[in-house]
C-alpha positions in Angstrom: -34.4 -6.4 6.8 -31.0 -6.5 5.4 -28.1 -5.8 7.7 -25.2 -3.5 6.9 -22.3 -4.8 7.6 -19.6 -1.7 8.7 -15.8 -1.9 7.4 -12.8 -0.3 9.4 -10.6 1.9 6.9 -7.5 3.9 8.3 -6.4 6.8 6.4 -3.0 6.9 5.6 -2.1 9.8 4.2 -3.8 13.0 2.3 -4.9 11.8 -1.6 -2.2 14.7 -2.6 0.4 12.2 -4.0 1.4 13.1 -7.8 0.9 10.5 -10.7 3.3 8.2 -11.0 4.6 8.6 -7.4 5.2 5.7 -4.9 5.2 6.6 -1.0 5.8 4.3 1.6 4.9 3.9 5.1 5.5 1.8 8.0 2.1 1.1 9.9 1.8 -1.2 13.2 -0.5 -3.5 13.1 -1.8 -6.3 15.0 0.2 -9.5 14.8 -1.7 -13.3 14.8 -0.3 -13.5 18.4 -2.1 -10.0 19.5 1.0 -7.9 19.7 2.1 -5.0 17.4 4.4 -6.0 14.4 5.7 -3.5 11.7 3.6 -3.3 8.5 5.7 -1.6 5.7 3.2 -0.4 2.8 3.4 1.4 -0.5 0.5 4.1 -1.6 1.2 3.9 -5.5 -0.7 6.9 -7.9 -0.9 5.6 -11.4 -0.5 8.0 -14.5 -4.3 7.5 -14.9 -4.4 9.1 -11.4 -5.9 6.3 -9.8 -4.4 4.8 -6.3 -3.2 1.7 -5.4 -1.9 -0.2 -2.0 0.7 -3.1 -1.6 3.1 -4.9 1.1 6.1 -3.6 0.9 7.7 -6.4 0.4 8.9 -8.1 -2.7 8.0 -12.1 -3.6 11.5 -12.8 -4.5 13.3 -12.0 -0.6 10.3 -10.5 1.1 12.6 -6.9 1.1 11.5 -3.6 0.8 10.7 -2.6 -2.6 11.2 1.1 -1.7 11.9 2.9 1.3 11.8 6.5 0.7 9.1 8.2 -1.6 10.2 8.1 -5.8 8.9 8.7 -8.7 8.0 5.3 -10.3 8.5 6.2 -14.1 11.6 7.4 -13.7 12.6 4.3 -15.5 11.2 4.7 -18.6 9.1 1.5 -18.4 6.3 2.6 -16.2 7.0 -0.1 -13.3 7.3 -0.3 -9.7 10.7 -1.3 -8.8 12.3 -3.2 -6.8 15.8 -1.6 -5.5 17.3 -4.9 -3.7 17.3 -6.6 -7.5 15.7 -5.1 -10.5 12.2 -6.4 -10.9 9.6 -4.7 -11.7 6.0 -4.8 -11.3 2.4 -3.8 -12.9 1.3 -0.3 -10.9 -2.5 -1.3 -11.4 -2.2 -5.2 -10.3 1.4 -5.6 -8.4 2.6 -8.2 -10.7 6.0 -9.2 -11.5 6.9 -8.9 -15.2 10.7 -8.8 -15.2 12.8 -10.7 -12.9 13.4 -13.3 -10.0 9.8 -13.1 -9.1 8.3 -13.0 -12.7 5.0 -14.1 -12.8 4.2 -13.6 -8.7 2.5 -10.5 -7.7 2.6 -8.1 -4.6 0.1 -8.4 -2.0 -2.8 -5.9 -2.9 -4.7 -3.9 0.6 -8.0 -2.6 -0.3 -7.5 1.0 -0.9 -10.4 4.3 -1.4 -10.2 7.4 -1.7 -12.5 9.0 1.5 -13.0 12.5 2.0 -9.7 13.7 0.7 -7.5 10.9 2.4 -6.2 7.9 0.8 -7.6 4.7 3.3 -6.7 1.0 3.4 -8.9 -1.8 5.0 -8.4 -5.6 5.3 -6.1 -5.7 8.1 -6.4 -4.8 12.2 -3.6 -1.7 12.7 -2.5 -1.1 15.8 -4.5 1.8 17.9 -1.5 4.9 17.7 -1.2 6.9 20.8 0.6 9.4 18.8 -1.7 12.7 17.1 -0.5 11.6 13.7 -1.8 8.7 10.9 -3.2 6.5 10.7 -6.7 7.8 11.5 -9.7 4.8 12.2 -12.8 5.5 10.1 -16.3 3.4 10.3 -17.8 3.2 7.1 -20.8 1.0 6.0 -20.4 -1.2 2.5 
């Protein structure tokens, strides 16, 4: 008998974010030491519709590539980008193809699209006491 081996997702947000968007959020999650630490992350919606998931944090200073939600494309060049210096990065693989950090990439959160709601997996969030996101889903792989 095979075993199934169950994942934790968290839903973020509803899967309403338009094509070429970027929204970030700040998570909590749990730290190496146990404790609750901040965990800034960007939901990204390519123009082929599909969703992505990243650290919001660039290679080059570890800063905030965005902090309020924007339309990606606005640039003309179909990039993510990063405000604190002007590089600017793959939608579809988070890798740097202009500037300091040419050639390093962001760091990529498994991300699906379940029931409606755009959830990531691969990291232990914090429980929230709060009524709002993110919400803990079991789901077998």
């Amino acid at each position: 008998m095979t075993e199934t081996k169950e994942a934790i997702v968290y839903a973020v947000c509803e899967a309403n974010i338009a094509p070429g968007w970027v929204q970030p959020f700040t998570l909590a999650k749990v730290g190496p030491d146990g404790k609750e630490e901040p965990f800034p992350i960007l939901i990204v919606r390519d123009e082929a519709r599909k969703f992505y998931a990243y650290v919001n944090a660039c290679p080059h200073e570890k800063r905030p590539l965005y902090e309020e939600s924007e339309n990606y494309v606005s640039d003309g060049r179909r990039h993510l980008h990063c405000m604190q210096h002007d590089a600017r990065f793959e939608p579809s693989t988070g890798l740097c193809v202009e500037g300091e950090c040419k050639f390093q990439s962001l760091e990529s959160i498994p991300v699906a699209i379940i029931d409606g709601d755009v959830c990531i997996a691969g990291v232990e969030l914090a429980e929230d006491d709060d009524a709002g996101p993110p919400e803990i889903m079991i789901v077998s792989e």
